[in-house]
C-alpha positions in Angstrom: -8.7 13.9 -48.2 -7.4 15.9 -45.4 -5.1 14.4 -43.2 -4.1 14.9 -39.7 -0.4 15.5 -39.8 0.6 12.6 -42.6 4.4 13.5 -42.0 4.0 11.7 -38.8 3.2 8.1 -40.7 6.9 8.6 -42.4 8.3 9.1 -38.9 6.9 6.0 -37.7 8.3 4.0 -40.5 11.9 5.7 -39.9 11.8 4.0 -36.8 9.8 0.3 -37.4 11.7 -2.5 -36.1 14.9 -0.1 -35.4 17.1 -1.8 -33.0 18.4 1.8 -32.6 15.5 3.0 -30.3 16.1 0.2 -28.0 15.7 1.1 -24.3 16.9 -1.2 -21.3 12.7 -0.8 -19.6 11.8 -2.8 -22.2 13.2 -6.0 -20.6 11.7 -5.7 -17.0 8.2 -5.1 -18.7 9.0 -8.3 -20.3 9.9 -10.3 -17.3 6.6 -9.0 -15.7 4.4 -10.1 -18.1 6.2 -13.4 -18.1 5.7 -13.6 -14.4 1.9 -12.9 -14.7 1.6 -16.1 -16.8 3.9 -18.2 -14.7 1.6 -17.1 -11.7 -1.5 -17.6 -13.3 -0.3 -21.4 -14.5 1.2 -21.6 -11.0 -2.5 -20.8 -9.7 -4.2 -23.4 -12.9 -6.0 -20.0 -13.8 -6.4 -21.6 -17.0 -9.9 -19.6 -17.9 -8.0 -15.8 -17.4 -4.8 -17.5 -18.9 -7.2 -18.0 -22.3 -9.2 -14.6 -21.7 -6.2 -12.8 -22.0 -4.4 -14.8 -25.0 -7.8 -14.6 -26.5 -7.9 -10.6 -26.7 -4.1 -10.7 -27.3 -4.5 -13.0 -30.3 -7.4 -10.1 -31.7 -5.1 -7.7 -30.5 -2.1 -8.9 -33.1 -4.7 -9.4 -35.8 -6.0 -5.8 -35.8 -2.3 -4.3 -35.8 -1.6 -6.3 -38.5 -5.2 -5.3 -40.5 -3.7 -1.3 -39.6 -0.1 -2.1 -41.0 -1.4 -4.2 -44.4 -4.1 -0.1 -44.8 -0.6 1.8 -44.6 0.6 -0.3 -47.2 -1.6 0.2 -49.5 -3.2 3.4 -49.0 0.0 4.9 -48.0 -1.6 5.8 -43.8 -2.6 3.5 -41.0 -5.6 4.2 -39.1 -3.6 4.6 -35.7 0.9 4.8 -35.8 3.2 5.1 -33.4 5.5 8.0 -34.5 7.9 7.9 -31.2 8.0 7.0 -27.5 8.8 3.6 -28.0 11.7 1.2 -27.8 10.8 -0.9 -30.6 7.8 0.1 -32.9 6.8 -3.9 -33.8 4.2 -2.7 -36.2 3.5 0.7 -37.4 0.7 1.2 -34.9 1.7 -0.9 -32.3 5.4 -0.3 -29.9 6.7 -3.5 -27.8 5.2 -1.6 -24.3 2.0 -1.5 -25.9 2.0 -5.0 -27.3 3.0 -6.0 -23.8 0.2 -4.0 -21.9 -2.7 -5.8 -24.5 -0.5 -9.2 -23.5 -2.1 -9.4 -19.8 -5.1 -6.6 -20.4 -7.7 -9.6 -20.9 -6.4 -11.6 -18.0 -6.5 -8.5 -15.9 -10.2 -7.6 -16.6 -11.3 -11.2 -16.8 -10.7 -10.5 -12.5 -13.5 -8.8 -12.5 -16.1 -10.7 -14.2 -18.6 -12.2 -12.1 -18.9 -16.2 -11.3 -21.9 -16.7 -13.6 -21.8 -15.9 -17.1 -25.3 -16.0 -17.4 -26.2 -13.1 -15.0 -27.6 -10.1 -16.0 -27.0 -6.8 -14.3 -29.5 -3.8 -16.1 -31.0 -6.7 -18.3 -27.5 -6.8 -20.1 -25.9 -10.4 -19.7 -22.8 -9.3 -17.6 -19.9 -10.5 -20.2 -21.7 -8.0 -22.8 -21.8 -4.8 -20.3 -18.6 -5.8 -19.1 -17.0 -5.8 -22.2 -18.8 -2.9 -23.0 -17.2 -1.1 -20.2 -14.2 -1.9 -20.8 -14.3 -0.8 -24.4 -15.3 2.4 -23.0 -12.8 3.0 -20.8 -9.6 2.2 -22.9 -11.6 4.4 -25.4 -11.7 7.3 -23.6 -7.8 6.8 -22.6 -7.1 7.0 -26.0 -8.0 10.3 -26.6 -5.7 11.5 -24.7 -3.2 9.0 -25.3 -4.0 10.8 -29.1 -2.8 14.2 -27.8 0.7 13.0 -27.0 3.5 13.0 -29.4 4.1 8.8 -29.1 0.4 8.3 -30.4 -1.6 9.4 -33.4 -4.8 9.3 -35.4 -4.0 10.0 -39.1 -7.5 10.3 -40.3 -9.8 13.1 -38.9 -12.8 10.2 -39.1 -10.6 7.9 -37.1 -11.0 8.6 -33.1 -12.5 7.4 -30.2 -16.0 6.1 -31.5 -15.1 4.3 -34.2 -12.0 2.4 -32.0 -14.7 1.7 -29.4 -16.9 0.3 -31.8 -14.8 -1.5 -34.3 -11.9 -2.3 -32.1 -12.1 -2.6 -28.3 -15.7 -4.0 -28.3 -14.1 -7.0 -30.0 -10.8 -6.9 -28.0 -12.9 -7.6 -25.0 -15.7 -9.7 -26.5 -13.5 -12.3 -27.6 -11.4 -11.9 -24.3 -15.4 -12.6 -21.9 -16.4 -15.4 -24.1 -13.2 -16.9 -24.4 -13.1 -17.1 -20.5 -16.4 -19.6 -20.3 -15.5 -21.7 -23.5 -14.4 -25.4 -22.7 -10.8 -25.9 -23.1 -11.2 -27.3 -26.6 -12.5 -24.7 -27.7 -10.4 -21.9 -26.1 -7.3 -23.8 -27.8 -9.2 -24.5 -31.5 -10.0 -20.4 -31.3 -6.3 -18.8 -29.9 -4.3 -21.2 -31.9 -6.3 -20.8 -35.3 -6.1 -17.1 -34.6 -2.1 -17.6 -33.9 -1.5 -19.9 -36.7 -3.4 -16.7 -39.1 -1.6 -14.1 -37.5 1.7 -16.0 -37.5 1.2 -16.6 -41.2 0.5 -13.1 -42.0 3.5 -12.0 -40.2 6.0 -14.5 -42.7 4.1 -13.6 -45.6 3.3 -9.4 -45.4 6.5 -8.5 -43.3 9.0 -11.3 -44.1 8.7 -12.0 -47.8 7.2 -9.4 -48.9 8.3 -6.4 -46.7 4.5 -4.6 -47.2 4.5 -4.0 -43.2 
């Protein structure tokens, strides 16, 4: 199969978890993501404090799904060849992490009171999510054209990650919002408790990602 510039995948491994890449930005994008939380606890925001840990959760799942296909067909789907100060995954640097850490609690602002309405015979969180897909979709295609982003297969682009990616991203990030507590703790922490697991197991022990 023709690929779309493979050298790029060994680029992004020269530089996975490299504390040598380290850049001082990295820490203020921190502390304002921390902030964000402490404001939304602060404000008992507890329904956009689970939205976004919900499509964060996903989020860390799916980078993990792209790391675990480089290891064993030898290319992610998606890598980060540069641009970052610390590529946590090979598809995934710390700024980007940090941006899908808050991206459900920002959207979740603008989702209306009643999860039931319908606007164009769609039930809202649906077309919501929806639009939200389609947006970061379309951002990645030109995110794709820079040299800190890449698609390695020429199948791979902007359909398939609106389809197979940011449609669930957002999904789970809607629904999440009107679950009772209970739930939105049973659903994040089994999802951190997998991911967390995967993490020890694929890039602690055994070093595949």
């Amino acid at each position: 199969m023709t690929l779309n510039h493979p050298e790029l995948t060994q680029k992004a491994l020269d530089i996975l978890r490299n504390p040598s890449t380290f850049e001082w930005h990295l820490i203020p994008l921190l502390a304002l993501v921390v902030y964000i939380y402490f404001n939304e606890i602060a404000n008992k925001n507890w329904k956009g404090i689970a939205a976004g840990l919900s499509l964060y959760m996903v989020h860390w799942f799916y980078e993990i799904l792209n790391a675990l296909i480089q290891h064993f067909s030898g290319h992610a789907l998606w890598t980060v060849p540069a641009g970052t100060s610390f590529l946590l995954l090979i598809g995934v640097g710390a700024e980007l992490s940090l941006m899908f850490s808050v991206a459900g609690l920002i959207f979740s602002k603008i989702l209306p009171e009643d999860p039931k309405l319908k606007i164009m015979g769609i039930n809202n969180r649906i077309l919501f999510a929806l639009g939200n897909a389609a947006f970061f979709s379309i951002f990645e295609i030109w995110l794709a054209t820079t040299p800190a982003f890449h698609w390695v297969y020429p199948w791979w682009g902007s359909f398939p990650v609106f389809i197979t990616v940011y449609i669930p991203f957002f999904l789970a990030a809607n629904f999440a919002y009107d679950w009772q507590p209970k739930t939105q703790i049973l659903w994040i922490g089994s999802l951190f408790v997998i991911n967390a697991a995967m993490l020890v197991v694929f890039a602690g022990v055994l070093r595949w990602i």
